[in-house]
N, C-alpha and C positions, 0 to 999 in steps of 0.2 A: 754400446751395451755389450755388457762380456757374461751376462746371464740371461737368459729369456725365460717368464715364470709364465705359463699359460695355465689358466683353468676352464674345464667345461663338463658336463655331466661326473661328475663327483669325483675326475682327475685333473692333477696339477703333474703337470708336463715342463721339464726341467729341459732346458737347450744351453751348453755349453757352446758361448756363441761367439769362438775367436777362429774362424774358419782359415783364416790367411796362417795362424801359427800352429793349425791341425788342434785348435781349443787346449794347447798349454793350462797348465794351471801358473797362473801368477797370484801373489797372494790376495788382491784385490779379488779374484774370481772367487777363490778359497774362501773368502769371508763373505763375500755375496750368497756362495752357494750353506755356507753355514747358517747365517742368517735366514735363507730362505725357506731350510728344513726346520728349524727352530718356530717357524712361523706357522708351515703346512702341519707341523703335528698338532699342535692348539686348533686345527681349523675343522669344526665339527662336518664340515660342507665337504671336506675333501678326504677321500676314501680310500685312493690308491695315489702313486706316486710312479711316475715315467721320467727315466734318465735319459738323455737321448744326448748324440751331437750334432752340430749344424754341417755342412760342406760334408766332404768325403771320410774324414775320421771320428771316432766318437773324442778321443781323447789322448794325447802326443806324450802324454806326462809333464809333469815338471818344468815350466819355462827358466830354461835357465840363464837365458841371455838377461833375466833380472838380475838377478844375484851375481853376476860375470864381475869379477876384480875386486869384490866385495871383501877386506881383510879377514872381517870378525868373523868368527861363526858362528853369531848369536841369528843374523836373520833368516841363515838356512834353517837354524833350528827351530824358529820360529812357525817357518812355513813347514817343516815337519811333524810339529805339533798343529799347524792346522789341518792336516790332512788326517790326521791323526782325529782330530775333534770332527772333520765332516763324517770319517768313516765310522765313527760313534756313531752319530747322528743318523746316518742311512741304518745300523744295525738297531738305534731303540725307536726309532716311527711306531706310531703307533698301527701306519697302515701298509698295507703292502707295497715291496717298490719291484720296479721292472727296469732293467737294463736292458736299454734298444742299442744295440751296439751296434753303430751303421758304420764302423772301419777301425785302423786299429786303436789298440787300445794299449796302451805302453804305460809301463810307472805305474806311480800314481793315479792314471787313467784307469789300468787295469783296476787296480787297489778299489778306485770306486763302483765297477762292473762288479767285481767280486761282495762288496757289501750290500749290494743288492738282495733281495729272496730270490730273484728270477734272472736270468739274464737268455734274451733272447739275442740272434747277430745275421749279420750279412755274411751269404758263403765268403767272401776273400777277406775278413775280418782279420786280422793279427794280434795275439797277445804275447807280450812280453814284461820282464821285469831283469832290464840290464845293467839295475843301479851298482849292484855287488863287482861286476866285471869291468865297468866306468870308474870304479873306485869311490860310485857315492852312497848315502846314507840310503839306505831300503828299512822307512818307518815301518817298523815291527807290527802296528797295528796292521798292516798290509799281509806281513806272515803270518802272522795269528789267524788271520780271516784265510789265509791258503790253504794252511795245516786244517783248518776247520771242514774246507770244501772238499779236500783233496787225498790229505791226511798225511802227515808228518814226512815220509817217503818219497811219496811223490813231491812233496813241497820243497824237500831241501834241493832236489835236483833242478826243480824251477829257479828256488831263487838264489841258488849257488853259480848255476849253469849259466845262467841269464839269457839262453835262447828263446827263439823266437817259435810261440805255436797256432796251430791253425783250430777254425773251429770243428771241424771234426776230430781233433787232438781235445777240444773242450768239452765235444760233447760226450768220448770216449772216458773222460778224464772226469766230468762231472758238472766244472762250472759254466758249461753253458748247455739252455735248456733245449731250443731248439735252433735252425739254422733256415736261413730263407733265399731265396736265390737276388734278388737287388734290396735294394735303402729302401725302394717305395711299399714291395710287398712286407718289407722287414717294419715301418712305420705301421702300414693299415693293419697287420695283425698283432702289433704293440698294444696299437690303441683298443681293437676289440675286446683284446684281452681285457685289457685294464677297466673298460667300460661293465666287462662282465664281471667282473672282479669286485666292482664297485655298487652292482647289485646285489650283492649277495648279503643275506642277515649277516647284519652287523656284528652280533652275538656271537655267532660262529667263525667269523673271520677273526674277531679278536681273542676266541679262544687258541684258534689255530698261531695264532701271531705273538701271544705268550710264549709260545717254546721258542717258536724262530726266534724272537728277539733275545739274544746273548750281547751281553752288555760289553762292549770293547774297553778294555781301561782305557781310564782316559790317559794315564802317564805312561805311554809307551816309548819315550822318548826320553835320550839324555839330559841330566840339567845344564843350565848355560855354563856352565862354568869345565862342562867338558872339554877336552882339547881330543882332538880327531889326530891322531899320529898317522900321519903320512909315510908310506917304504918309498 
């Protein structure tokens, strides 16, 4: 299993669950995890929404030993375009979501902490986004959603830069809400949160979640027929 879907008092708790490869995204997981938000929004029972990861990191980015020797470059794009379609997906729920970032959060990883409403993390949490300095694709819907949190400034240095920041750089910075000292008090105040979140008049939380929901284009991304020139 490379997704684990839990529900219980009126949240569905989301575990990217490839712990040996720090929870990579492979495009398998990418379309798991699209299909599963596709699911939890239709689902009148569930009220909030919890990202979490399993083992030590939330999220590694990008597995790239998929795509390794791969000539074409339709299935990178492919899987750019899913990521692209999850981070939709986190930005139009109809319910609140929470990122429990239990370590770090790299790429793509980031990319989903950041489309989050909420992102809460573990003190030694890491975020980065080193696609631009790797010389790989950094899905725009990923920028869009940094310029959004951070704002244009700060964002090009992020994803120009491609260093590595802390959460107290996140929460100086914006995207991240609060900071916990391990994974397990970082979980048990995830969950309260959420629990309390999912009490709340309906009515009111989905007025409040009209504004937040800004609708990611869905075409952030090259057509296949681009060629990536290489220096």
């Amino acid at each position: 299993m490379t997704l684990d879907v839990a529900r219980a008092d009126g949240v569905a708790t989301l575990t990217l669950d490839r712990p040996e490869s720090r929870n990579a995204l492979t495009t398998d997981l990418l379309g798991r995890l699209r299909a599963a938000l596709a699911d939890i929004r239709d689902d009148p029972e569930t009220r909030v929404v919890v990202l979490t990861g399993s083992g030590t990191a939330f999220c590694g980015g990008a597995d790239l030993k998929e795509l390794a020797g791969t000539p074409s470059p339709r299935p990178a794009l492919a899987r750019v375009r899913l990521v692209t379609e999850v981070i939709a997906a986190l930005r139009n729920l109809e319910q609140p979501s929470i990122a429990a970032v239990n370590g770090a959060a790299h790429g793509a990883g980031w990319g989903l902490a950041l489309a989050c409403d909420v992102c809460f993390a573990v003190a030694d949490a890491s975020f980065s986004l080193p696609e631009v300095r790797k010389g790989l694709r950094l899905p725009a819907a990923i920028v869009t959603r940094l310029v959004e949190v951070v704002g244009a400034v700060r964002a090009a240095e992020i994803a120009l830069g491609g260093g590595s920041y802390s959460v107290e750089d996140g929460r100086t910075a914006g995207w991240v809400t609060r900071g916990y000292p391990d994974a397990t008090t970082l979980a048990e105040h995830a969950s309260a949160f959420a629990v309390e979140l999912a009490g709340h008049p309906l009515g009111a939380v989905s007025t409040v979640k009209q504004v937040l929901r800004r609708s990611t284009p869905g075409e952030l991304t090259p057509p296949p027929e681009y060629a990536w020139n290489e220096e």
